[in-house]
C-alpha positions in Angstrom: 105.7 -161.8 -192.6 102.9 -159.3 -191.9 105.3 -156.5 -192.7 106.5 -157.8 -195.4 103.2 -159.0 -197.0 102.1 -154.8 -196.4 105.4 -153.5 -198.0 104.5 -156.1 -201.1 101.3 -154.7 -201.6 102.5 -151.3 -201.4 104.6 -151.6 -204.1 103.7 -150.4 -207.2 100.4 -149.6 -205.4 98.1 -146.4 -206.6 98.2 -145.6 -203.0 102.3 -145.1 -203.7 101.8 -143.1 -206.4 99.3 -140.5 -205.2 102.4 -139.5 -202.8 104.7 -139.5 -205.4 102.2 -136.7 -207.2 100.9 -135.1 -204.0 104.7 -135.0 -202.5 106.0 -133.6 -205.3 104.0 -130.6 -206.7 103.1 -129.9 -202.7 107.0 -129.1 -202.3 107.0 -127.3 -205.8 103.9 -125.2 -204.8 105.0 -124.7 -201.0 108.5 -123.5 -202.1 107.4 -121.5 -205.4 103.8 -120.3 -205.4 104.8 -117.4 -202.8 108.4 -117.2 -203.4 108.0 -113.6 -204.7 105.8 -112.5 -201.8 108.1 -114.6 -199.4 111.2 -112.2 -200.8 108.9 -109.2 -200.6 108.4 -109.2 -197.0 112.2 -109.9 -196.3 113.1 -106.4 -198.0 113.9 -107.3 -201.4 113.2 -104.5 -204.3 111.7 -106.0 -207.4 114.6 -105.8 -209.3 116.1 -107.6 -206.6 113.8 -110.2 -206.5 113.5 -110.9 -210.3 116.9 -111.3 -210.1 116.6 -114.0 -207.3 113.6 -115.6 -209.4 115.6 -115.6 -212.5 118.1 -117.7 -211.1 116.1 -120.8 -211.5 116.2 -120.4 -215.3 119.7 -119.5 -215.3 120.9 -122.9 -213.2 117.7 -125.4 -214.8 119.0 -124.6 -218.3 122.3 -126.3 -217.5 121.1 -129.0 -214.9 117.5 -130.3 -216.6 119.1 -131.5 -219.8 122.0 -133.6 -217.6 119.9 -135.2 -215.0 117.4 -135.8 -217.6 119.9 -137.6 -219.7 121.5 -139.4 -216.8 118.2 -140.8 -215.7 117.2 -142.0 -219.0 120.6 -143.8 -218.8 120.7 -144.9 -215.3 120.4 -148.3 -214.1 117.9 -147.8 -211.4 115.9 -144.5 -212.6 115.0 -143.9 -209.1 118.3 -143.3 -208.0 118.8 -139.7 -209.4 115.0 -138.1 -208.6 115.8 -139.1 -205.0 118.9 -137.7 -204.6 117.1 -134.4 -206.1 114.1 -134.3 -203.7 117.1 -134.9 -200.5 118.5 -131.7 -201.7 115.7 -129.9 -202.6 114.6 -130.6 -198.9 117.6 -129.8 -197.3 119.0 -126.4 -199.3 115.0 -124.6 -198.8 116.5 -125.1 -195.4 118.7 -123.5 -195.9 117.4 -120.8 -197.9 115.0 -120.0 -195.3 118.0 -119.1 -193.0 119.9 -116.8 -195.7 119.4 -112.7 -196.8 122.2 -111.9 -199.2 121.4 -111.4 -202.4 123.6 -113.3 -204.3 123.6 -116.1 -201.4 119.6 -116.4 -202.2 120.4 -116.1 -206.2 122.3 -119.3 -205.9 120.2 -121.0 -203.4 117.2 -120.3 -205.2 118.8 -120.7 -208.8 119.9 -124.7 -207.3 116.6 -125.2 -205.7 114.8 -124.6 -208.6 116.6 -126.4 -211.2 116.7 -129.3 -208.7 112.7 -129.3 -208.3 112.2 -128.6 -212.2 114.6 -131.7 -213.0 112.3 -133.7 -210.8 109.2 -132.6 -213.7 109.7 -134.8 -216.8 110.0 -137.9 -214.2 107.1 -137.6 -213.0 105.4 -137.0 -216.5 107.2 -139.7 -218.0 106.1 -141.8 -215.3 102.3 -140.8 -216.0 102.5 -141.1 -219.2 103.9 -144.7 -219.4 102.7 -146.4 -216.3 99.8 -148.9 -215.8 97.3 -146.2 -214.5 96.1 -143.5 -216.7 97.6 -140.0 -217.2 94.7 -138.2 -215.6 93.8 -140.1 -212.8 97.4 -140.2 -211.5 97.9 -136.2 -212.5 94.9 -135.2 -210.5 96.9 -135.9 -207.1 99.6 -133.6 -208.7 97.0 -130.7 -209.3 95.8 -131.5 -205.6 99.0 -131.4 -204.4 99.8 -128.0 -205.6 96.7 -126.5 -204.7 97.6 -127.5 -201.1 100.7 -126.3 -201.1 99.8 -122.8 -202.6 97.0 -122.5 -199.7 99.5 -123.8 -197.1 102.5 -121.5 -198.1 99.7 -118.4 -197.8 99.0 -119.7 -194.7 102.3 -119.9 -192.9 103.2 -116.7 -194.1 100.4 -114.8 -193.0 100.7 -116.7 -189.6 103.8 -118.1 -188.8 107.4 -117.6 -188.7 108.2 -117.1 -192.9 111.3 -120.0 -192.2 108.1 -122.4 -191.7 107.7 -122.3 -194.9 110.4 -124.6 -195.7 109.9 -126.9 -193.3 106.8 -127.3 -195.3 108.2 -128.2 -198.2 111.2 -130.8 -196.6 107.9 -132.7 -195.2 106.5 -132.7 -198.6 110.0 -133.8 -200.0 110.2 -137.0 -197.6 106.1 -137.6 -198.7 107.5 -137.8 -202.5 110.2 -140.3 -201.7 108.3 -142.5 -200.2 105.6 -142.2 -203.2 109.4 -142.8 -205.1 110.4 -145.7 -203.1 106.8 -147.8 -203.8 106.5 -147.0 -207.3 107.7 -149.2 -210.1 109.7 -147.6 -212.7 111.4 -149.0 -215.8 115.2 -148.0 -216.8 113.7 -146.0 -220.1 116.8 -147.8 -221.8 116.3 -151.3 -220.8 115.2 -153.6 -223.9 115.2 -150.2 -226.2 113.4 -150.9 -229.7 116.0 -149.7 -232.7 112.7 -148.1 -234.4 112.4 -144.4 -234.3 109.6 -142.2 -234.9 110.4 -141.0 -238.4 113.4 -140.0 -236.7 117.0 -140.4 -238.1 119.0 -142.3 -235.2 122.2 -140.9 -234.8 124.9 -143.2 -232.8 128.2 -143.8 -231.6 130.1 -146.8 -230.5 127.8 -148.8 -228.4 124.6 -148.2 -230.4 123.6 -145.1 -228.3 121.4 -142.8 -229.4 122.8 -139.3 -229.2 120.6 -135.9 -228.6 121.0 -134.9 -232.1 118.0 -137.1 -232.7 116.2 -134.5 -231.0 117.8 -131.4 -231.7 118.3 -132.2 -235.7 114.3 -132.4 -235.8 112.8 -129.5 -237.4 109.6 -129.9 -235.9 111.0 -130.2 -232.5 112.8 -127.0 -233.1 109.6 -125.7 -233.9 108.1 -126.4 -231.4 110.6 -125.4 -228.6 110.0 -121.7 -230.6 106.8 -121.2 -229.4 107.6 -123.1 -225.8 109.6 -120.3 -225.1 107.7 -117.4 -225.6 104.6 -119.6 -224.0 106.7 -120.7 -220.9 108.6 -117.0 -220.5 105.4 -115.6 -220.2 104.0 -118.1 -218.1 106.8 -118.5 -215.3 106.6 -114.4 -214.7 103.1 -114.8 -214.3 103.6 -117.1 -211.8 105.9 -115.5 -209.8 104.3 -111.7 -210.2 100.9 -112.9 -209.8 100.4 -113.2 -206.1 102.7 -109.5 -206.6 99.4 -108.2 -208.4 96.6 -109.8 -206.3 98.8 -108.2 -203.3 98.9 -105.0 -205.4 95.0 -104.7 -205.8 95.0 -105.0 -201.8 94.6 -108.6 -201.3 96.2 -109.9 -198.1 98.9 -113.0 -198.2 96.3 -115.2 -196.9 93.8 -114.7 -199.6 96.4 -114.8 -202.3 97.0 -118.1 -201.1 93.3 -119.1 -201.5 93.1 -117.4 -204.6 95.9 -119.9 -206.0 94.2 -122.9 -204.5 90.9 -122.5 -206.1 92.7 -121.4 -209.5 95.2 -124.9 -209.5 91.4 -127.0 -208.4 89.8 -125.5 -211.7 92.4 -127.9 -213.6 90.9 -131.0 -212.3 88.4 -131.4 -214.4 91.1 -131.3 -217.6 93.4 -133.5 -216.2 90.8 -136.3 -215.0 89.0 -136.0 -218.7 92.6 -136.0 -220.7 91.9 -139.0 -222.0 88.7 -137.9 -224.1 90.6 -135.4 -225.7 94.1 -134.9 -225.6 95.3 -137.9 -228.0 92.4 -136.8 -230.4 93.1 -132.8 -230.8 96.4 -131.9 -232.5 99.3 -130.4 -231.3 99.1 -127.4 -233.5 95.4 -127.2 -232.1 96.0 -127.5 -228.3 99.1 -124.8 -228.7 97.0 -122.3 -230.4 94.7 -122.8 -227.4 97.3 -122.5 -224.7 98.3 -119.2 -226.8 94.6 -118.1 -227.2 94.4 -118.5 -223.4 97.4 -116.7 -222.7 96.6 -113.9 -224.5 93.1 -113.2 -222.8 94.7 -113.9 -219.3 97.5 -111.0 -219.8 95.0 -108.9 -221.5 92.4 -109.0 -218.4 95.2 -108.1 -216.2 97.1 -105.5 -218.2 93.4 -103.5 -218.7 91.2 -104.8 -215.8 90.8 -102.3 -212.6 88.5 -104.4 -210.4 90.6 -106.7 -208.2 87.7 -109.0 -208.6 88.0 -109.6 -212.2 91.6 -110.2 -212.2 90.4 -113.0 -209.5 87.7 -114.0 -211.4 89.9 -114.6 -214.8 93.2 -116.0 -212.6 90.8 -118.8 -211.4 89.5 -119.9 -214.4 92.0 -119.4 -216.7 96.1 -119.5 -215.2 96.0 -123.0 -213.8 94.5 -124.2 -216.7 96.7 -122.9 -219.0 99.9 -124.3 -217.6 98.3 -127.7 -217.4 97.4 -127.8 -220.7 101.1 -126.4 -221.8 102.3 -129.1 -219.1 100.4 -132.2 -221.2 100.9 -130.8 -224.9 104.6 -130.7 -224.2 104.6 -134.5 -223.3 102.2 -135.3 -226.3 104.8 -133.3 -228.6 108.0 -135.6 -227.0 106.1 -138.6 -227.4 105.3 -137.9 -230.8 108.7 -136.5 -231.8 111.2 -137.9 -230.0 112.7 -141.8 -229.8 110.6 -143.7 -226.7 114.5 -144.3 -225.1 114.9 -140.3 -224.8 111.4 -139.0 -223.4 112.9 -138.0 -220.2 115.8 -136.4 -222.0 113.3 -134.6 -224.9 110.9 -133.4 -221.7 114.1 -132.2 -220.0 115.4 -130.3 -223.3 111.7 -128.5 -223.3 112.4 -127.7 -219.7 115.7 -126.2 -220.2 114.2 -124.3 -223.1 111.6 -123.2 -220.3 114.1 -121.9 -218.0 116.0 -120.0 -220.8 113.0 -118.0 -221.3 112.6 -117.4 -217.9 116.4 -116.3 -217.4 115.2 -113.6 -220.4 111.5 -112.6 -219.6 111.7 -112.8 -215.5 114.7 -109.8 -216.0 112.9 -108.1 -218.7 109.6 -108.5 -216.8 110.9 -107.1 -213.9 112.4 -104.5 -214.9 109.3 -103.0 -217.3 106.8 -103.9 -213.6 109.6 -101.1 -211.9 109.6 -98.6 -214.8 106.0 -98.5 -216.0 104.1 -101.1 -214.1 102.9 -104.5 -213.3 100.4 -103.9 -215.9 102.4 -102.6 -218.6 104.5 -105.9 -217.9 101.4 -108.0 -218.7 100.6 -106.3 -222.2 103.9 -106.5 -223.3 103.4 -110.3 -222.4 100.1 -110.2 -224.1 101.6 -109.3 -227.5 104.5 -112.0 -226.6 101.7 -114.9 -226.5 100.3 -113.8 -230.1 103.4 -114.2 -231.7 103.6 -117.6 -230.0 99.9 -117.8 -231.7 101.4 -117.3 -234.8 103.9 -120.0 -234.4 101.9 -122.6 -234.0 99.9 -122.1 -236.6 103.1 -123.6 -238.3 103.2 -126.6 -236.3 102.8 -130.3 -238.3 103.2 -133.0 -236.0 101.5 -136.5 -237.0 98.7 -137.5 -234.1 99.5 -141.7 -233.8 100.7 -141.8 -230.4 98.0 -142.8 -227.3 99.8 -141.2 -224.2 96.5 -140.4 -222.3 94.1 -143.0 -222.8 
């Protein structure tokens, strides 16, 4: 009875749902935030390696959009994010015990695309649930910051197969933050309403992705997600690269990411104050303006300690602002029944770019420079700048507050 009367109270519980978010983006982080140094120290050439990274666009354009539109459609919508996060946790396994190149390419490439379907859940499920956006995000950004610091950590001191050991035990922590929290089939009592939308259906009364995809301003929109997110996943992956290039060890890479990921809190706690207020095409030319002046300090700075000083301030709270504008733009342009499939669409339009950029930014790093590489990206974020200024999306939806 006592048992029982525990397992009832942890159900649905905020307790359950900080290890949902700290589970989850502690395996992204542990498994992602060093990948590139990880590959590094096992011989691979940068060419090499980008090819590895660039698997994860190559497989998450083809897997995001299905197990995003399977879980909007499955009976119990826990049933396909835990199957994801068994896999995850079992194939970094065995990643960890592989060195061909085109065995890691398709480890990595599954891995990815496995962890990266597991992202519009977990928005979706912030976005919707009884406790605000920010204060269940926050254990996301904690998360991550934990895992950056640990995965510097066990590869500056332990065996570099640890490293995925660390991110199975973050795995199991996510399921059991799966397992307690309540989530609703997203097609279960479905309103026939759209959002200016035109419904398109078939026999049955389903609604079909063309809602979506017929939607000029969605279209739009996944423009300037590309160039932002290209640019954005290569500088995740080549920026411990250039910390480790201006002579800073593994271990203080590590720390520089968990410092960077904590400056974030304070958006994410105080999205409710702002994010349902600004408009899209506001809070995308800020992600772009803050792009821009990230790429440019590391394209032209020479002191190691102002690349730090900028990466801090600026990367982590970039993506996190991309991260919430993309859900504000589904919410506002896509029918309520498809958000996980219109945040899974986004994502696969995410991982396109970075099949494109992580190649082409490799190979520019090889032949002129990591710096070079971050100019070029530099004038990629301006033309995203441009793009939004295009952008007309009506503000009615309350997704943070």
């Amino acid at each position: 009875m006592r048992a029982g009367s525990i397992l009832s109270r942890y159900r649905d519980s905020y307790i359950s749902y900080i290890f949902l978010y700290t589970g989850y983006y502690l395996a992204f982080a542990s498994y992602s935030s060093v990948l590139s140094v990880y590959l590094s120290g096992i011989g691979m050439t940068d060419r090499e390696m980008s090819l590895i990274l660039s698997a994860a666009g190559i497989f998450s354009f083809f897997i995001a959009p299905v197990t995003g539109y399977l879980n909007d459609r499955a009976r119990n919508p826990k049933a396909v994010p835990a199957a994801l996060l068994v896999s995850v946790g079992g194939l970094g396994l065995v990643f960890s015990a592989c060195r061909g190149l085109w065995t890691l390419f398709l480890l990595n490439g599954v891995t990815m695309a496995f962890i990266n379907s597991i992202t519009p859940v977990c928005e979706r499920v912030a976005g919707s649930g009884k406790y605000r956006y920010g204060v269940l995000r926050v254990w996301g950004t904690l998360g991550y910051a934990a895992g950056a610091q640990g995965a510097g950590l066990v590869l500056e001191w332990l065996p570099p197969g640890a490293l995925f050991l660390l991110v199975a035990g973050a795995c199991g922590l996510c399921l059991l933050g799966l397992w307690g929290v309540v989530i609703q089939p997203a097609m279960a009592g479905a309103p026939a309403q759209e959002r200016g939308l035109p419904i398109k259906k078939k026999a049955g009364g389903r609604l079909l992705l063309g809602s979506l995809l017929g939607n000029p301003p969605f279209l739009l929109f996944l423009l300037a997600a590309f160039l932002f997110a290209g640019c954005s996943g290569v500088n995740i992956n080549y920026s411990p690269v250039l910390l480790g290039s201006l002579g800073i060890p593994a271990v203080s890479v590590g720390t520089v990411l968990f410092l960077s990921t904590l400056t974030e809190i304070p958006l994410i706690l105080f999205s409710h104050k702002f994010m349902d207020r600004l408009s899209g095409r506001l809070l995308a030319a800020i992600c772009f303006l803050l792009a821009v002046g990230q790429y440019l300090a590391y394209g032209l700075a020479s002191s190691p300690w102002t690349v730090v000083g900028v990466m801090v301030l600026v990367k982590a709270v970039a993506s996190s602002l991309y991260m919430m504008l993309s859900l504000k733009m589904v919410r506002a342009l896509a029918p309520k029944e498809l958000t996980t499939t219109g945040l899974s669409v986004v994502a696969s339009v995410n991982n396109l770019a970075g099949i494109l950029l992580q190649n082409l930014g490799g190979w520019t790093a090889e032949a002129f420079g990591i710096q070079a590489m971050y100019l070029c990206m530099a004038g990629l974020c301006l033309t995203g700048l441009v793009l939004a200024a295009f952008l007309r999306v009506q503000n009615e939806q309350r997704v943070f507050s």
